[in-house]
GUVEXLO-689908 format. One record per residue (C-alpha): x, y, z; residue number from 1. Coordinates in nm, 2 decimals. Layout:
LUMSE, X, Y, Z, i
LUMSE, X, Y, Z, NUM .
...
REM end
This chain:
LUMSE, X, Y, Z, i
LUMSE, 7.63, 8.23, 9.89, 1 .
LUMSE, 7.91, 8.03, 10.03, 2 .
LUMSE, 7.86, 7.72, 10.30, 3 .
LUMSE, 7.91, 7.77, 10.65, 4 .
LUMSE, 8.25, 7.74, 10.76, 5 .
LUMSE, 8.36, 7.57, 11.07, 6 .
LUMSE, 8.62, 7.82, 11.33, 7 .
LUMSE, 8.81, 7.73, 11.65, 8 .
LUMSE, 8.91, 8.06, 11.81, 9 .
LUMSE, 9.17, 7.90, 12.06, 10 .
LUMSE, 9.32, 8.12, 12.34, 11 .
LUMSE, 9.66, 8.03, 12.42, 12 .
LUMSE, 9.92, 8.14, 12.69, 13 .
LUMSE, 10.04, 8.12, 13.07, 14 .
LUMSE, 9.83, 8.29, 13.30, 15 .
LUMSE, 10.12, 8.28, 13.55, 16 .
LUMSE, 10.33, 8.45, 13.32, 17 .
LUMSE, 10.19, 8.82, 13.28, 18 .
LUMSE, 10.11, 8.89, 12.93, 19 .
LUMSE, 10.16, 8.53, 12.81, 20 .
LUMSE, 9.80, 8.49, 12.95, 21 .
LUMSE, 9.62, 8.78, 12.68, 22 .
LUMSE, 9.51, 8.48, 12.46, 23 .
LUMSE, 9.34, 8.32, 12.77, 24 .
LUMSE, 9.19, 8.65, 12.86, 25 .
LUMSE, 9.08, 8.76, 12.55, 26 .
LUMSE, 8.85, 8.39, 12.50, 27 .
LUMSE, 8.75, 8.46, 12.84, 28 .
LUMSE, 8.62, 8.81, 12.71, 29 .
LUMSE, 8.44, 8.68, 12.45, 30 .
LUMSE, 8.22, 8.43, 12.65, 31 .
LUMSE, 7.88, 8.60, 12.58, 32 .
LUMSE, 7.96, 8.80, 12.29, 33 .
LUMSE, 7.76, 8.69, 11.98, 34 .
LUMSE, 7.94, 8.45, 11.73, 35 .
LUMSE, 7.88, 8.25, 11.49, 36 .
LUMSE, 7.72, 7.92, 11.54, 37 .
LUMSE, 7.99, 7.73, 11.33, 38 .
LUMSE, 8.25, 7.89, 11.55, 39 .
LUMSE, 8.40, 7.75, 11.87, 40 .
LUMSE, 8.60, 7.94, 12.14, 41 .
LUMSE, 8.79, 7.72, 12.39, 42 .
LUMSE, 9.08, 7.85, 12.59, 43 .
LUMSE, 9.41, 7.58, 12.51, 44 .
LUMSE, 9.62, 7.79, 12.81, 45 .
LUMSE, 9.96, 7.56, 12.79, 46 .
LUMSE, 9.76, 7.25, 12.64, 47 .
LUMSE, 9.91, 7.34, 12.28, 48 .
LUMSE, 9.92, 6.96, 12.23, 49 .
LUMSE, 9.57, 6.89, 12.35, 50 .
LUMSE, 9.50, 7.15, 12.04, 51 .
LUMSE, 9.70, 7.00, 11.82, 52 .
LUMSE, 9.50, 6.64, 11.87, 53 .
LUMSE, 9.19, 6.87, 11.86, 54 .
LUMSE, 9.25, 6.96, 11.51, 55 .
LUMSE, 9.30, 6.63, 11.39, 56 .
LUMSE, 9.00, 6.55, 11.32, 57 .
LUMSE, 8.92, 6.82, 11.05, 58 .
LUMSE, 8.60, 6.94, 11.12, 59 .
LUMSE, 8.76, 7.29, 11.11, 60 .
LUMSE, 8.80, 7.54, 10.84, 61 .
LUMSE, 8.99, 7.80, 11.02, 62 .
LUMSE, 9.17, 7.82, 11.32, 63 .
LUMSE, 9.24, 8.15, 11.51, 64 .
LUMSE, 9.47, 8.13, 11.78, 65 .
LUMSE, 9.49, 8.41, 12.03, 66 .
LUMSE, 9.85, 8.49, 12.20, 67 .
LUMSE, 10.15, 8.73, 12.32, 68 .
LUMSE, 10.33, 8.71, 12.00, 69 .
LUMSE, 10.67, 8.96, 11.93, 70 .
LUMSE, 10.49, 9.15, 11.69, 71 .
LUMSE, 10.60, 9.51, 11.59, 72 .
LUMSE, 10.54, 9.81, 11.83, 73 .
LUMSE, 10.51, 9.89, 12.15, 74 .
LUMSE, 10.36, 9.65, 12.46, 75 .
LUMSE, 9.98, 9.65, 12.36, 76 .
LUMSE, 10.05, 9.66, 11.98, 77 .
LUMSE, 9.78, 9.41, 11.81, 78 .
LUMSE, 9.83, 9.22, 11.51, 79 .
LUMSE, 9.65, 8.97, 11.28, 80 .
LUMSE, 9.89, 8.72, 11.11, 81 .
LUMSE, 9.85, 8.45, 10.84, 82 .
LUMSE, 10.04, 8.12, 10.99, 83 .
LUMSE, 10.15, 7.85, 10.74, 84 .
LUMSE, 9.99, 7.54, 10.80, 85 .
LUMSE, 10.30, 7.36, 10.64, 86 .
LUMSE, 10.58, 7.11, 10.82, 87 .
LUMSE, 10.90, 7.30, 10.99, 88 .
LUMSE, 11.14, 7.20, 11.21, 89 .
LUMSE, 11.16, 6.92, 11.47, 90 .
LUMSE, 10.84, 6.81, 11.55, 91 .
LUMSE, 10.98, 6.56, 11.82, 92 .
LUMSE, 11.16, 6.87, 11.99, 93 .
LUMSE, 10.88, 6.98, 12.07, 94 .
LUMSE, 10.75, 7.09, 12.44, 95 .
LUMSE, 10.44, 7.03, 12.54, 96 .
LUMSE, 10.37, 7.27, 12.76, 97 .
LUMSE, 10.55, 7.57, 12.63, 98 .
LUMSE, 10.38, 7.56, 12.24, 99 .
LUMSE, 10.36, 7.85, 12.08, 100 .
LUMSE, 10.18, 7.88, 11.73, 101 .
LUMSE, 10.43, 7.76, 11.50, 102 .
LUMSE, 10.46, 7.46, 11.72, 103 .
LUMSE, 10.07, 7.37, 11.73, 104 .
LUMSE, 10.10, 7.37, 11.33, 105 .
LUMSE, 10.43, 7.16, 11.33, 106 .
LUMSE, 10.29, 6.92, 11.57, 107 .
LUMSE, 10.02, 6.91, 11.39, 108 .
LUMSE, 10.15, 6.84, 11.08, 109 .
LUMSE, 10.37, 6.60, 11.21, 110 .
LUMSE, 10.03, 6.42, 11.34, 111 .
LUMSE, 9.92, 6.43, 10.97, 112 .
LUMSE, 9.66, 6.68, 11.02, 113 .
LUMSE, 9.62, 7.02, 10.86, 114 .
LUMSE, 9.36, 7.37, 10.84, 115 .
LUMSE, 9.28, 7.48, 10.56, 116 .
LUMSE, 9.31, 7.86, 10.71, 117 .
LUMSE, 9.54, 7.97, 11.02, 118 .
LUMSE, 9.50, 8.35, 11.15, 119 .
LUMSE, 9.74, 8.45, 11.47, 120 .
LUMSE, 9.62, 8.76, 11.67, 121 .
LUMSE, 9.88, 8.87, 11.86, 122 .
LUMSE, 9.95, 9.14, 12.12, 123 .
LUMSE, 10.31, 9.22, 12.12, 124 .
LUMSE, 10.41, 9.19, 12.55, 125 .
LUMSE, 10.53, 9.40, 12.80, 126 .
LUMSE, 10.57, 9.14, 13.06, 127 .
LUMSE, 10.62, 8.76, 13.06, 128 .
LUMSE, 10.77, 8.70, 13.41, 129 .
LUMSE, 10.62, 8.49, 13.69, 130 .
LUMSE, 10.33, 8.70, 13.82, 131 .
LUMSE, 9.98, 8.69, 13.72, 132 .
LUMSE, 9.76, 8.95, 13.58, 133 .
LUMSE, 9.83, 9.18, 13.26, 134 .
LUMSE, 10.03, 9.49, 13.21, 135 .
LUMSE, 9.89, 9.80, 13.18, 136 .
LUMSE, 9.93, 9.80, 12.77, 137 .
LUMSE, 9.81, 9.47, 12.72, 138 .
LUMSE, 9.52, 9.44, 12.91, 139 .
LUMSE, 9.42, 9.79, 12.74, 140 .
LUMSE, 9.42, 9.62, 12.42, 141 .
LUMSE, 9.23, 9.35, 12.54, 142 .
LUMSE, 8.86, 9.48, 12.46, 143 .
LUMSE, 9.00, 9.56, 12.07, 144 .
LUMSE, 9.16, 9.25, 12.04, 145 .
LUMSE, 8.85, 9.06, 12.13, 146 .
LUMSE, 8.63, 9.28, 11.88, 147 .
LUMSE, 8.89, 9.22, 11.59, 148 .
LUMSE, 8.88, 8.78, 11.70, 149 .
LUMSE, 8.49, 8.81, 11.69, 150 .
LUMSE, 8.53, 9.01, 11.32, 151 .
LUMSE, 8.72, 8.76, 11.21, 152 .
LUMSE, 8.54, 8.45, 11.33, 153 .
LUMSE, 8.20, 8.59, 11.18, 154 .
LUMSE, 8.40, 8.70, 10.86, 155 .
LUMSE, 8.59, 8.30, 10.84, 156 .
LUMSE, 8.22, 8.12, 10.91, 157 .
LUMSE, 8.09, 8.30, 10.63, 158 .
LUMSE, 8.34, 8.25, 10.41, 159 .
LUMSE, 8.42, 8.62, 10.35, 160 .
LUMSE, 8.72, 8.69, 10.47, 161 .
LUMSE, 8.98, 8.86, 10.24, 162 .
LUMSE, 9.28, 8.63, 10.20, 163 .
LUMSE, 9.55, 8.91, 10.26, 164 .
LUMSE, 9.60, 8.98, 10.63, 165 .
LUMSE, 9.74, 9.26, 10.76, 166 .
LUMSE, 9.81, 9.46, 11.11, 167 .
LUMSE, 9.59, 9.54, 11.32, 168 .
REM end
């Protein structure tokens, strides 16, 4: 039997942007659904440096970030994808309130920090202009999308998880 692993499921996004605010709702979802008790859920919103400096310490195994990614599809379309946790690009170019996944890792990486095992769910967006709420697509895939984060966090803790990721 493997050792408990430790997970930060971090929901990411601008709730004043439509869609850019799924990975906020979908944390928000999952406040009192059962997960593990090595796993963490914390919504990051536009605070992609604050989780950057949250990782340095390394007391995570796997991080699973929750945002409106360009995946294939159609508005709603849900996807689970493996991030490198390797350096790229400009680190110093970076802003801090507009980071997106790659740029938590670079920053990251840049800060000298690393995890072990970076998962991206992403729901491809409709709408990411200034208004609040969801479209219609996205906030239909939010219930699935927080089902496939609490899979995964329960599947990371326990150190099952199969190492090829693939759509949702």
């Amino acid at each position: 039997m493997s050792a408990a692993r430790n997970v930060l499921v971090a929901g990411i996004g601008n709730v004043f942007l439509g869609d850019d605010g799924f990975g906020v709702e979908v944390v928000r979802r999952l406040t009192g659904t059962a997960m593990p008790a090595t796993a963490d859920v914390a919504d990051y919103g536009i605070r992609g440096v604050h989780l950057a400096y949250e990782l340095l310490d390394g007391r995570y195994d796997t991080l699973i970030m929750v945002d409106a990614v360009p995946v294939d599809g159609p508005p709603g379309t849900l996807a689970v994808i493996e991030a490198a946790d390797g350096p790229a690009g400009d680190a110093a170019a970076i802003d801090g309130h507009g980071l997106h996944p790659d740029a938590v890792l670079r920053l990251l990486s840049h800060l000298g920090g690393g995890v072990e095992r970076v998962l991206v769910v992403g729901c491809r967006p409709a709408v990411l202009d200034e208004v609040m709420g969801l479209s219609e697509p996205v906030a239909a895939a939010v219930d699935e999308a927080v089902r496939l984060v609490a899979e995964l966090a329960w599947q990371e803790a326990a150190g099952t998880a199969e190492k090829e990721t693939t759509d949702a």
